[in-house]
N, C-alpha and C positions, 0 to 999 in steps of 0.2 A: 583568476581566483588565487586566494591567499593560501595555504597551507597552515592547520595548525599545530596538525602533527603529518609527518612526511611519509609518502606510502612507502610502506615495510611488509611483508608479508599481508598483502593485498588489503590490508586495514589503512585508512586516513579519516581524514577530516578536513576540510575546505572553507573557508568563506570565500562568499563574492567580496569583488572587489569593491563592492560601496560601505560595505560593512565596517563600522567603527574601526579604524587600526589600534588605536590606544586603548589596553586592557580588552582585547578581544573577545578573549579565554571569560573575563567575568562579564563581560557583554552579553554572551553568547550563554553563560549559566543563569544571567538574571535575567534574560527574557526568557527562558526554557522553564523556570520555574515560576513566569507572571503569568504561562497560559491555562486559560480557565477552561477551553474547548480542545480536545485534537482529534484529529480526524485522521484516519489510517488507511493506509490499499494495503492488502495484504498479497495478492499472487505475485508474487518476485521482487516484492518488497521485504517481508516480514518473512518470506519463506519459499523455496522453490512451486512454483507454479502449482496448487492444488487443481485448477483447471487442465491443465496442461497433460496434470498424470490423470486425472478422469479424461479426457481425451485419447490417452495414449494406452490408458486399459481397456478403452473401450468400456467403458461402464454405459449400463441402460441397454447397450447391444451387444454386438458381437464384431469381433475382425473382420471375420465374411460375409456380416449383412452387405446387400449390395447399398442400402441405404448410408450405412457408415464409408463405404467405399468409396462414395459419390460426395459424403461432406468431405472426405478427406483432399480429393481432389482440386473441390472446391476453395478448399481451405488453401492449399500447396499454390492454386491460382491465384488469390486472394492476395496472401502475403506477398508472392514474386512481385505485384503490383505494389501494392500499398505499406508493407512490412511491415512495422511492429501497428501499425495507424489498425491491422486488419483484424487486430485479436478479439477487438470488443465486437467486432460483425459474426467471425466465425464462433467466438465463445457461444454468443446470442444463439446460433442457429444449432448451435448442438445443444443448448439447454433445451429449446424447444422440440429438438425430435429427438430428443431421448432421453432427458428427466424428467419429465413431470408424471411419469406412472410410479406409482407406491411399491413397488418394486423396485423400480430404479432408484428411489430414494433411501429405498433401505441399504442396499449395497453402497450405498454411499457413507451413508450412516454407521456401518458395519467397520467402511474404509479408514472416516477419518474419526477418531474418537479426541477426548483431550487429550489422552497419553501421547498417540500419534502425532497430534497436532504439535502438543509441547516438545515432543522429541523432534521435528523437523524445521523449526525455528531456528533461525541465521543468528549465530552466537550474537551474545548481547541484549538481541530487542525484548528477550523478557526483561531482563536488567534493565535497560532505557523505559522501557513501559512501568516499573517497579519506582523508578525512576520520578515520575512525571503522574502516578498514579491520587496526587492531589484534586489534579482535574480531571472534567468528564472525558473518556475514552473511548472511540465509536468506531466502528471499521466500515469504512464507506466503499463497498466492493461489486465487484461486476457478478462474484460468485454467488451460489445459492445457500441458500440459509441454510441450511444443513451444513455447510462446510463452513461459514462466517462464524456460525455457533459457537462450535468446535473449537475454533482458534479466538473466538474471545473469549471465552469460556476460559483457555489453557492462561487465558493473559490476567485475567478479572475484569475484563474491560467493563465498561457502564450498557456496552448496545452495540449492533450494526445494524448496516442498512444495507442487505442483501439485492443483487440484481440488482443495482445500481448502475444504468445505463445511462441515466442523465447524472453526473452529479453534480454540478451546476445547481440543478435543480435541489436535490436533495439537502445541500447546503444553505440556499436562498430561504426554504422552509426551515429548516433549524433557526434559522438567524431571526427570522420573524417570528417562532415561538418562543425566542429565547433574546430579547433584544438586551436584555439587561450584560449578557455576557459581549465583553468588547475585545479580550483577548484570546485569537485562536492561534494553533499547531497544525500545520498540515504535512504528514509522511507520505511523500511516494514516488514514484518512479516514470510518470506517464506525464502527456496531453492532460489526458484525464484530472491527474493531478492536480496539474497547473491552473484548470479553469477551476476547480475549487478557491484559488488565491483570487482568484480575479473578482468572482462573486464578492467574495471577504474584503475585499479592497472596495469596490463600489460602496460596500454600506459601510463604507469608512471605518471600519472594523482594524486592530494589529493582528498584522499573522505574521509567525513566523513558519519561514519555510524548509524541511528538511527534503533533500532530494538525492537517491540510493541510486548506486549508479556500479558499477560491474567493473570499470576499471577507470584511473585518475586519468582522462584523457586531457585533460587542460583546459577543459570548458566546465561552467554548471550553468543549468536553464537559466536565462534571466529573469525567472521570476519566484525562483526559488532563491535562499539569503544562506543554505547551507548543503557543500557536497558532504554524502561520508557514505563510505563502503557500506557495503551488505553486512557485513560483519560491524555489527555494531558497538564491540568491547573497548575500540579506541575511545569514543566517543562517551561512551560511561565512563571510562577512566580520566578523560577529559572534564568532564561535567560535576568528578567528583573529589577536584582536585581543590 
């Protein structure tokens, strides 16, 4: 991958190596501003893990349920095996044994409100979403609606699509209700992710891909077209140049 600006205080910005080399920089602004769709993951994308800290609050339960003690187990087994591949199983099983009572929703709802949510946002991505906010804006998430809400709510987005376990799926239907749209944005950090580009490429669709990545290791997915930190202020500063 290219560099378009060089990691400095854990901030960059990337292209793959197929990416236009001449005029980059306005390559890279003029298809960011031709997409008509984007599609967003939010847990450790757009913000440290909302899943991860209802998990670690134990929200729904308790520490000492022996029920919580047993997915946790499970979970710590899970991931040794499969690592990051395990999150959307273990997510899955903790929604199911512990939010869906109106109780448990409510603490949630209590937890993550807009304030919250706009205050735990990874510098920038308000700014890149403010950015970009021409086109539709959706958060295509594993989370539950109550926290999807929340953080598109803080952004203005257009909509999510919560408990998003297939999104593959999720996206194939957008694209058939929406055929007139031929340019999308995909944000994220996963697998997951990535099979959203794939969909989008089948129906001959333009995507451009942004892919958030924790530190500039030398590699970006190959089917994403753009690395850039978590910290998204390079990349506005970049796009606003």
């Amino acid at each position: 991958m290219r560099y378009l600006i060089e990691p400095q205080n854990w901030i960059w910005v990337a292209v793959h190596d197929n990416f236009p080399r001449e005029d980059s920089v306005q390559e890279l602004e003029a298809r960011t501003k031709a997409v008509q769709t984007w599609f967003f993951d939010l847990d450790d994308n757009h913000a440290d893990s909302p899943a991860k800290k209802i998990a670690k609050l134990a929200m729904g339960t308790s520490h000492f349920s022996p029920r919580y003690l047993g997915w946790c187990a499970q979970t710590a087994w899970k991931l040794a095996r499969k690592g990051k591949a395990a999150e959307s199983e273990t997510w899955r099983d903790y929604v199911k044994s512990f939010l869906r009572s109106e109780e448990a929703l409510e603490q949630v709802r209590e937890r993550f409100t807009l304030e919250s949510a706009r205050e735990s946002l990874y510098s920038g991505v308000e700014d890149f979403c403010g950015l970009v906010a021409e086109a539709e804006r959706f958060y295509v998430t594993r989370n539950i609606a109550e926290v999807a809400k929340a953080y598109a709510s803080a952004l203005s987005l257009n909509g999510f699509f919560p408990e998003s376990d297939n999104k593959e799926k999720v996206v194939e239907e957008y694209v058939k209700r929406n055929q007139h749209v031929v340019r999308f944005g995909i944000d994220g950090d996963s697998e997951e992710d990535a099979g959203m580009i794939d969909v989008l490429r089948f129906y001959d669709k333009e995507v451009l891909g942004f892919y958030s990545m924790d530190k500039p290791n030398g590699e970006i997915h190959p089917k994403f077209d753009v690395s850039v930190s978590k910290d998204r202020s390079g990349l506005v500063r970049l796009l606003q140049e």
